[in-house]
MARRONU-442247 format. One line per field, with one value per residue: x, y, z of N, C-alpha, C, O in turn; residue number from 1; residue in three letters. Coordinates in pm, whole numbers. Layout:
<sites>
n.u: X ...
n.v: Y ...
n.w: Z ...
ca.u: X ...
ca.v: Y ...
ca.w: Z ...
c.u: X ...
c.v: Y ...
c.w: Z ...
o.u: X ...
o.v: Y ...
o.w: Z ...
i: NUM ...
aa: Ala ...
</sites>
This chain:
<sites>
n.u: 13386 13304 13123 12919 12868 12759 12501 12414 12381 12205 11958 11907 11678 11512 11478 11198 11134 10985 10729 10540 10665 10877 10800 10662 10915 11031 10889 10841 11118 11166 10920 11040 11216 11004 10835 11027 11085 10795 10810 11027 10904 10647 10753 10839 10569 10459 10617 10511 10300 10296 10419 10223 10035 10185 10154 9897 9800 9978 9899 9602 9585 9621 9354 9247 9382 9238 8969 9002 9028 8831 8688 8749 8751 8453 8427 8603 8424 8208 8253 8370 8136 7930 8102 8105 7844 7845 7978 7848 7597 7709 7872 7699 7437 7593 7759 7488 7387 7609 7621 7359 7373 7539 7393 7199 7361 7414 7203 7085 7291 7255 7077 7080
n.v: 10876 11017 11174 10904 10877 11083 11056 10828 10932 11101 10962 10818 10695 10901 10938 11065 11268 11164 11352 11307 11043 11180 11334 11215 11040 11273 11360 11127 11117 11389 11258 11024 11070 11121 10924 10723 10851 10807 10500 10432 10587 10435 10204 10127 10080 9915 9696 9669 9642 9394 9235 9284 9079 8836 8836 8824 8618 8415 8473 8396 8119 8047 8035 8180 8428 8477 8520 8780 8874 8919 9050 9266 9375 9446 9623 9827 9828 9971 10150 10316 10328 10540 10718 10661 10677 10906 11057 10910 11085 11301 11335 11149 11325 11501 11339 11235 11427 11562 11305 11308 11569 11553 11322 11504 11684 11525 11442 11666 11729 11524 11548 11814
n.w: 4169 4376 4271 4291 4547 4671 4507 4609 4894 4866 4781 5025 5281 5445 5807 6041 6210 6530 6742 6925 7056 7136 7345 7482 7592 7749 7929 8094 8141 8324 8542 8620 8837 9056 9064 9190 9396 9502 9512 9704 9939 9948 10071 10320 10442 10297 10378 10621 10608 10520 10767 10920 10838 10821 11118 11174 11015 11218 11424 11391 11491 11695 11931 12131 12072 11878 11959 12100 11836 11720 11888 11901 11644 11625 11821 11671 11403 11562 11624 11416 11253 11301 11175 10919 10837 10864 10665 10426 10427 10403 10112 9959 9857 9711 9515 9381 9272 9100 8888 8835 8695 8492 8353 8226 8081 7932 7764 7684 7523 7351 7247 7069
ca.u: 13338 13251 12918 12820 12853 12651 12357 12371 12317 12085 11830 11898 11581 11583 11420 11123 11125 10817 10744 10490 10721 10977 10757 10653 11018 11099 10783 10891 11301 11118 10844 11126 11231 10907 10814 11110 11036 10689 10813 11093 10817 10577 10790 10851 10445 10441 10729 10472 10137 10363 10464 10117 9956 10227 10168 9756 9838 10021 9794 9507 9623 9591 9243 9266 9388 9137 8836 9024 9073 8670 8597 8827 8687 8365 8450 8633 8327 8108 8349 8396 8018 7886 8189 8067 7720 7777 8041 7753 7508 7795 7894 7570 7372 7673 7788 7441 7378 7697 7552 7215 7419 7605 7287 7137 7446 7454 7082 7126 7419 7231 6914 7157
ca.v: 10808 11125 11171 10799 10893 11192 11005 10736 10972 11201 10904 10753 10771 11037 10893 11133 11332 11188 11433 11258 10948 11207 11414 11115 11025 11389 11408 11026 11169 11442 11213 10919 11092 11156 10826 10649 10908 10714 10401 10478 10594 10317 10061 10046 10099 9738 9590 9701 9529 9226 9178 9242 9022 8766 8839 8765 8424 8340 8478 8300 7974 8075 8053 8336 8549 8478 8573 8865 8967 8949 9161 9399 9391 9441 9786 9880 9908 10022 10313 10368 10341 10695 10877 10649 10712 11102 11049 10918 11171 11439 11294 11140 11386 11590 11252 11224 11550 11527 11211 11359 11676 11466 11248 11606 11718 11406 11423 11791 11732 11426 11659 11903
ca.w: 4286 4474 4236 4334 4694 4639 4472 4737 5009 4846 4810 5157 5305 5606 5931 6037 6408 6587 6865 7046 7124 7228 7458 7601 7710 7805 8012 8144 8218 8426 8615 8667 9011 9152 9055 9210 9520 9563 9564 9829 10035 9995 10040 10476 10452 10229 10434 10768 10605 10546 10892 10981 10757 10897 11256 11168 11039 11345 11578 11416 11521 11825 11982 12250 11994 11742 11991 12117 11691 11660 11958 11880 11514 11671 11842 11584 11371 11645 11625 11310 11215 11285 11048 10802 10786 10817 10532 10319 10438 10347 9947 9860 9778 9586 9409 9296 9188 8965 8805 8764 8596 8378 8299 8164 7970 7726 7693 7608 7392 7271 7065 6938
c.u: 13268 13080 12856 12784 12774 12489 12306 12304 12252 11951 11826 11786 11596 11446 11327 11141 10980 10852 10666 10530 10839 10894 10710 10806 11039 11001 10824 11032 11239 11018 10929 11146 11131 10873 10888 11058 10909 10722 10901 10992 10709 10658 10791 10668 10399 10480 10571 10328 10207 10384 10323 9981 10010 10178 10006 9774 9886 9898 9681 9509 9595 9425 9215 9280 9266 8945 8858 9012 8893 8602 8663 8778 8524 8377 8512 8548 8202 8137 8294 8252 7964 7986 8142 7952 7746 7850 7966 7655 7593 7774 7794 7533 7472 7732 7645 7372 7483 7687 7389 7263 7476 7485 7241 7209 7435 7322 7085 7190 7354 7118 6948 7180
c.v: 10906 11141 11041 10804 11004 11138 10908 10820 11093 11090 10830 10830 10844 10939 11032 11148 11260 11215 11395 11124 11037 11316 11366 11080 11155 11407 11261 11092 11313 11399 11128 10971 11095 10997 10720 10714 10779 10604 10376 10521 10496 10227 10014 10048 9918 9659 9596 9589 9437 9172 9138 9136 8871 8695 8787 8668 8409 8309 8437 8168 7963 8117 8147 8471 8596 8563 8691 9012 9014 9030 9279 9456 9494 9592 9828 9958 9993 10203 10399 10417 10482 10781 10822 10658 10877 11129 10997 11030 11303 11460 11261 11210 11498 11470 11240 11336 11540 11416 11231 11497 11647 11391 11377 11647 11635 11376 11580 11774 11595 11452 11732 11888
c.w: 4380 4437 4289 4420 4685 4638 4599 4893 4995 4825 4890 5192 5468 5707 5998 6158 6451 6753 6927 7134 7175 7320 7545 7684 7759 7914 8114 8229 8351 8541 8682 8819 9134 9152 9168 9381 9641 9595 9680 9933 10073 10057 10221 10439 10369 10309 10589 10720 10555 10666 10958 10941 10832 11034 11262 11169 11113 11421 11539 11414 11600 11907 12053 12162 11892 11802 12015 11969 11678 11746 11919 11731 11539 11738 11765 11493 11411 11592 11532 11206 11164 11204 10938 10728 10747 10685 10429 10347 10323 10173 9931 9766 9669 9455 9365 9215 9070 8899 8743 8669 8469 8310 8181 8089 7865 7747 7625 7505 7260 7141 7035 6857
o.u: 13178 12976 12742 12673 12666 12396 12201 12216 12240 11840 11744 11764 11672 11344 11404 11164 10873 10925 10685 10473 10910 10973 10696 10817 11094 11041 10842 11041 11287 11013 10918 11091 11152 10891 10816 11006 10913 10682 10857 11018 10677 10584 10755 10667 10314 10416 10557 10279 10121 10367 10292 9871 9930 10164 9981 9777 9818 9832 9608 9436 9526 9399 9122 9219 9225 8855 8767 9000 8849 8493 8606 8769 8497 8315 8473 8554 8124 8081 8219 8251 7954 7960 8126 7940 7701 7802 8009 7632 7558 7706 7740 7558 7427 7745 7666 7312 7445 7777 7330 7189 7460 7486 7247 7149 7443 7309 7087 7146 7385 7089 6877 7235
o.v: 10868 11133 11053 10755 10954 11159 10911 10782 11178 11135 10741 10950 10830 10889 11128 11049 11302 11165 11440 11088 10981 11395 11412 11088 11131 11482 11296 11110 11310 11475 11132 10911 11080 10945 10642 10642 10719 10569 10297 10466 10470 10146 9902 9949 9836 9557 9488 9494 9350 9051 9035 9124 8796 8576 8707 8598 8311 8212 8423 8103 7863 8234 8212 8577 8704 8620 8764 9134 9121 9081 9387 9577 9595 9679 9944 10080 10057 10305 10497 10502 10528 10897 10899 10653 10947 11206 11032 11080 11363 11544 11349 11201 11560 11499 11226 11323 11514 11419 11186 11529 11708 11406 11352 11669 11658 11254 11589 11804 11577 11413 11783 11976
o.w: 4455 4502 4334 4439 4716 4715 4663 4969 5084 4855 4868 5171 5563 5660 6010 6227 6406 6839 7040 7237 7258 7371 7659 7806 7866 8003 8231 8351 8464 8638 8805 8911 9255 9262 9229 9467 9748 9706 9763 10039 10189 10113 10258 10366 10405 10334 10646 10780 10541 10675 11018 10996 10888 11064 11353 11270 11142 11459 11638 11338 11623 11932 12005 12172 11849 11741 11976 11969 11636 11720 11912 11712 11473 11676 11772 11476 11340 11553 11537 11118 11051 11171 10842 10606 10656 10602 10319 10237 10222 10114 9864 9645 9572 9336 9245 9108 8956 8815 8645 8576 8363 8188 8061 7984 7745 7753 7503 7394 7142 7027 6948 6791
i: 1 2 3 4 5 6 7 8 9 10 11 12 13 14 15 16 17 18 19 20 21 22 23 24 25 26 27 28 29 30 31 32 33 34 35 36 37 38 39 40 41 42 43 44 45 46 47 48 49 50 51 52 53 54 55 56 57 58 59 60 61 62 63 64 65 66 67 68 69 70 71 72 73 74 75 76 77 78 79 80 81 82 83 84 85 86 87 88 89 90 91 92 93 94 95 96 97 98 99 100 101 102 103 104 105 106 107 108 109 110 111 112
aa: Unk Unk Unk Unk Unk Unk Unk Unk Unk Unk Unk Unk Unk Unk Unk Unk Unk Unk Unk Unk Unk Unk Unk Unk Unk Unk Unk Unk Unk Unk Unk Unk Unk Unk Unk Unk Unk Unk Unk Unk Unk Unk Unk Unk Unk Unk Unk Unk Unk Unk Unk Unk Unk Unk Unk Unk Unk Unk Unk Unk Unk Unk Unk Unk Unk Unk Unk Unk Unk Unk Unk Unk Unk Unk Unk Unk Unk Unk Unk Unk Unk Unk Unk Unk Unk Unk Unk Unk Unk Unk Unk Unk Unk Unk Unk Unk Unk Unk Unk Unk Unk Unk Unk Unk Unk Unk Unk Unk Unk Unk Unk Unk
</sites>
């Protein structure tokens, strides 16, 4: 009986290591905290644009409020206008340089 048990578990087939489904969890068991981190930190920042998302629908029921929301909208972007033009002036021309650099690499790479 000992040789049958022998043969039996000399042609059991062996189950193979795969190391890129375990370096994915080992790389997962080390991200899990940071992960969990983020969402602990988002989460009053969700709970805050809920209330205020809330507190909109109310207050546009409210007529007074609603003209007060569109002037205030209204300087808001007055404001905010001039950072956003100079913030395209700034990136433009470097985002389209790195699309015109890239355009030239895979035409380069493309007649090699």
């Amino acid at each position: 009986m000992t040789a049958l048990r022998k043969q039996i578990v000399a042609e059991a087939p062996v189950a193979e290591v795969a190391t890129a489904g375990g370096l994915k969890n080992v790389a997962l068991f080390f991200a899990a905290p940071f992960i969990g981190l983020a969402y602990i930190v988002a989460l009053p920042f969700y709970g805050l644009a809920v209330l205020a998302m809330l507190a909109a629908r109310v207050a546009g029921k409210n007529e007074n409020l609603r003209v007060l929301g569109v002037a205030l909208k209204q300087i808001a972007m007055a404001i905010a206008a001039p950072f956003v033009g100079l913030a395209f002036v700034v990136f433009f021309p470097v985002i389209g340089l790195a699309l015109l650099l890239g355009m030239a690499g895979k035409a380069a790479t493309a007649r090699a």
